[in-house]
C-alpha positions in Angstrom: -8.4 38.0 -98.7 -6.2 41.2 -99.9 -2.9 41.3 -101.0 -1.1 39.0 -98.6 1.7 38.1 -100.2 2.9 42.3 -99.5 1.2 41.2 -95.8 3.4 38.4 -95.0 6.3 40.0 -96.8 5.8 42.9 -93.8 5.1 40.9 -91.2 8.7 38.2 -91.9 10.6 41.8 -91.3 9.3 42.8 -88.5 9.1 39.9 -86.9 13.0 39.8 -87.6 13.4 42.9 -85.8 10.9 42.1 -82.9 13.1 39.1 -82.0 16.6 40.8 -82.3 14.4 43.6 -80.3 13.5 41.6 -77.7 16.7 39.5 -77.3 18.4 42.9 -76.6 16.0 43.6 -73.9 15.4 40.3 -72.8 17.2 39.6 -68.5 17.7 36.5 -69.7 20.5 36.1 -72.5 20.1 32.5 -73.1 16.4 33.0 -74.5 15.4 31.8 -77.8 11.6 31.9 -77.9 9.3 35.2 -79.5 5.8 34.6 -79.2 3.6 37.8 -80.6 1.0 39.4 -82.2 0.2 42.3 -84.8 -2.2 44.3 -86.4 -2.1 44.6 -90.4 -4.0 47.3 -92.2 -3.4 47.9 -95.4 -5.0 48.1 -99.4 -4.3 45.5 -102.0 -2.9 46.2 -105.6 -5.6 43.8 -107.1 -8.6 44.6 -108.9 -11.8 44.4 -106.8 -10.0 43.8 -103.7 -10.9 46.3 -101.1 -8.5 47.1 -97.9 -7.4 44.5 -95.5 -7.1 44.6 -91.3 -6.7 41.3 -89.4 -4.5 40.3 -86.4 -1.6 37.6 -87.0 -0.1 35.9 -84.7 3.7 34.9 -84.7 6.1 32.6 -83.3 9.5 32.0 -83.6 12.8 29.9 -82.4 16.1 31.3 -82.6 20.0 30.0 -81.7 22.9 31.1 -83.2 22.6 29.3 -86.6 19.3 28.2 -86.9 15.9 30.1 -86.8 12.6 28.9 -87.4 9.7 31.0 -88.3 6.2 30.7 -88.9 6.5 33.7 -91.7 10.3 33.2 -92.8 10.7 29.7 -92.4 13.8 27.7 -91.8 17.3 29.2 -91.7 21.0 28.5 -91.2 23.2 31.2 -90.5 27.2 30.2 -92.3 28.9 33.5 -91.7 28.4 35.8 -89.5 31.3 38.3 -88.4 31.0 41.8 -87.1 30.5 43.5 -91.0 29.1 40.4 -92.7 26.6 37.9 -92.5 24.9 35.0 -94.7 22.2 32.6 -94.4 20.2 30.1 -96.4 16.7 29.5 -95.9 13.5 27.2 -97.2 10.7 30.1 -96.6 7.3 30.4 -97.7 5.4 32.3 -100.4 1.8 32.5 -99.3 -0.3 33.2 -101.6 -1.0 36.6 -103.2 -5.0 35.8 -103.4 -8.0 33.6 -103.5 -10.2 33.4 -106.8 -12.4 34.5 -104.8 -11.7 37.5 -103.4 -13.0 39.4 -106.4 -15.1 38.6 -110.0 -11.5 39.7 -111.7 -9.9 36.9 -110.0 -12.1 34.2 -110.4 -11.7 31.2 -111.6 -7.2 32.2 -111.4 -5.6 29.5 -108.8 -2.8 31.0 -106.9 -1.0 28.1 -104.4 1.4 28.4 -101.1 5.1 27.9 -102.4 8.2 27.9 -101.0 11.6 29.4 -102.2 15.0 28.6 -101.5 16.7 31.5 -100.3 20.3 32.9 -100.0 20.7 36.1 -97.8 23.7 38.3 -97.4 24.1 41.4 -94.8 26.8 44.0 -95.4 27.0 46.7 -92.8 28.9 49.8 -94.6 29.0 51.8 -91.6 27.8 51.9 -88.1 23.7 52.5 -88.6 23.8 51.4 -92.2 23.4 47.9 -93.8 23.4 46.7 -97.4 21.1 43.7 -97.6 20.6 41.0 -100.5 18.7 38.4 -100.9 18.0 35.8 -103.8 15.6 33.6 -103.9 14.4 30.9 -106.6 10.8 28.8 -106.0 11.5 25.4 -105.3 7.9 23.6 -105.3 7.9 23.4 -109.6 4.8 25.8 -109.5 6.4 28.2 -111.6 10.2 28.1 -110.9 10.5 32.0 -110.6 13.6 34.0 -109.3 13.2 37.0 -106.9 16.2 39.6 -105.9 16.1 41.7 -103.6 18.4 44.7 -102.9 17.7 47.0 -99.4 19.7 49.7 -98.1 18.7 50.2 -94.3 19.8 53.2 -92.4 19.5 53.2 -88.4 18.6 56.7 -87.1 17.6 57.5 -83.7 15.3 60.2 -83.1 14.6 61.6 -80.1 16.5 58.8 -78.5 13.9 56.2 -79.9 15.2 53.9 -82.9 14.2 54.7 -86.5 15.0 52.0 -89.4 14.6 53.6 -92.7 14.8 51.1 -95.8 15.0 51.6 -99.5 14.5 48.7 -101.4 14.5 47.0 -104.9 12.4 43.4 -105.4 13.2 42.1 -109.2 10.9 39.4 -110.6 12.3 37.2 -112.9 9.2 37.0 -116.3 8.2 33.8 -114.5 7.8 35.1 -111.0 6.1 38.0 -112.3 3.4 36.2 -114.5 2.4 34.4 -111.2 1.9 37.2 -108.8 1.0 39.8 -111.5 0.2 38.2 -114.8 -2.6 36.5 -116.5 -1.9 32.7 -118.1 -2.8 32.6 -121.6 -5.5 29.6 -119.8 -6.7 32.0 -117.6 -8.2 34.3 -120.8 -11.4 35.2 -120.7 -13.8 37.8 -122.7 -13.5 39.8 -119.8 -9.8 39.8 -118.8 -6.8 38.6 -121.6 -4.0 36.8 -121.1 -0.7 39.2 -119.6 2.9 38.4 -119.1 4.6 41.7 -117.6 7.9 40.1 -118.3 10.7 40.8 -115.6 9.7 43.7 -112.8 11.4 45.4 -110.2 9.3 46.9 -107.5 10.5 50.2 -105.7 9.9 49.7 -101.5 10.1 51.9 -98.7 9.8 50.8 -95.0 10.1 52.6 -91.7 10.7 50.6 -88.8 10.7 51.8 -85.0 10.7 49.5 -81.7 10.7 49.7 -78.2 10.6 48.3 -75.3 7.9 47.8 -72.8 9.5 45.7 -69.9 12.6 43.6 -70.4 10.6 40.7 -72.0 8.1 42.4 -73.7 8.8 44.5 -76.9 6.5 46.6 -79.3 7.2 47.5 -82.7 5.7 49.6 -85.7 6.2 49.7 -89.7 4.7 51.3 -92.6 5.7 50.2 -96.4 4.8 51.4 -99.3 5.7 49.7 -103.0 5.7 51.7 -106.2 5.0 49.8 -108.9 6.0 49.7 -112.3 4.5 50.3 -115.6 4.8 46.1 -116.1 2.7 45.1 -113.4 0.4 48.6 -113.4 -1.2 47.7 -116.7 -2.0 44.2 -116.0 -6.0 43.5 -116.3 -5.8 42.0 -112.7 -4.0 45.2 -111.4 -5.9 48.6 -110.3 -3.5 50.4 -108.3 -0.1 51.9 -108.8 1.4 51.5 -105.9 0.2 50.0 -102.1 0.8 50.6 -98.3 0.4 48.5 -95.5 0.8 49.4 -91.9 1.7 47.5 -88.7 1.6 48.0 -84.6 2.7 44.7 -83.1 3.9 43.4 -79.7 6.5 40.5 -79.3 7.4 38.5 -75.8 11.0 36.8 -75.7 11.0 34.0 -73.5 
């Protein structure tokens, strides 16, 4: 199946953008409906696990506190001012593989979670916006923490919008054994047991959208993670760093 947990993790931010996208261009400012579509390429982190295209589908609803989203969930916006906003969410952790997927992975059971989630939006200056978000998993599966620092800059080029992002995701030891680790009852002759203990994970994304009438949008992103030593020398990890691409259209209705 790939890596989809650094799939869906994609696909949740531009599908963020894609709605603000198309509410901007939409004739009808009242509209709170995105229905879309992307296409995902990209090459999983995991050992044995080859590269990964598929089509998603996406659908969202969205008022001025609430959003709900197949990728992101359920959120409630508290604050929101010009400079500032914060939200809190129930979202999803899918999965980061099947046992199946690879003989490396077999017989390790990976489940859909779900985290609750406080976000915070700073915008320094015009074009630029500090982001943070903290999340802890709430389903008792292994009760890991995630934060997750972004710097975005807005840059047009050529009069069509650019969104560069620099990013930091740090897993708490427990988080980290689940996604990256081996459980000491998951040892076998051919792969031992490995806690990578807490991880940050260095991101880049560039994000450009555009419109195609004033319902439709299109969007694009490419991310790449760099990961650390940590997660690099776990027996379930052959690759140092991943990239996943995405071309994707969205209509606001």
């Amino acid at each position: 199946m790939g890596d989809q947990k650094v799939f869906r993790a994609v696909i949740r931010f531009i599908c963020a953008v894609s709605i603000c996208f198309a509410g901007g261009v939409s004739a009808d400012p009242s509209s709170k409906f995105s229905l879309g579509a992307a296409y995902i390429n990209g090459n999983s982190i995991y050992t044995g696990v080859g590269s990964t295209s598929r089509f998603m589908p996406s659908i969202a609803y969205e008022n001025d506190k609430v959003k709900i989203d197949f990728q992101e969930g359920v959120s409630y916006t508290f604050i929101d001012t010009q400079t500032f906003g914060m939200r809190a969410a129930i979202a999803p952790n899918f999965r980061p593989y099947k046992s199946a997927d690879s003989t490396s992975l077999s017989g390790m059971d990976r489940k859909m979670t779900f985290d609750g989630v406080i976000m915070g939006s700073f915008d320094i200056v015009r074009g630029s916006t500090l982001k943070l978000k903290m999340a802890r998993e709430v389903t008792n599966e292994f009760n890991g923490t995630l934060v997750d620092l972004t710097f975005s800059q807005f840059i047009p080029i050529g009069g069509q919008p650019v969104i560069v992002s620099l990013g930091s995701k740090n897993y708490d030891s427990k988080r980290a054994e689940y996604f990256f680790g081996v459980k000491p009852s998951e040892d076998t002759e051919s792969r031992a047991a490995y806690a990578p203990g807490a991880a940050a994970i260095t991101y880049l994304s560039v994000n450009t959208f555009f419109n195609i009438t004033s319902n439709i949008g299109a969007f694009a992103n490419i991310t790449t993670n760099l990961l650390p030593s940590k997660i690099k020398d776990s027996p379930i990890v052959s690759k140092s760093s991943n990239t996943a691409a995405i071309l994707g259209v969205a209509y606001n209705f």
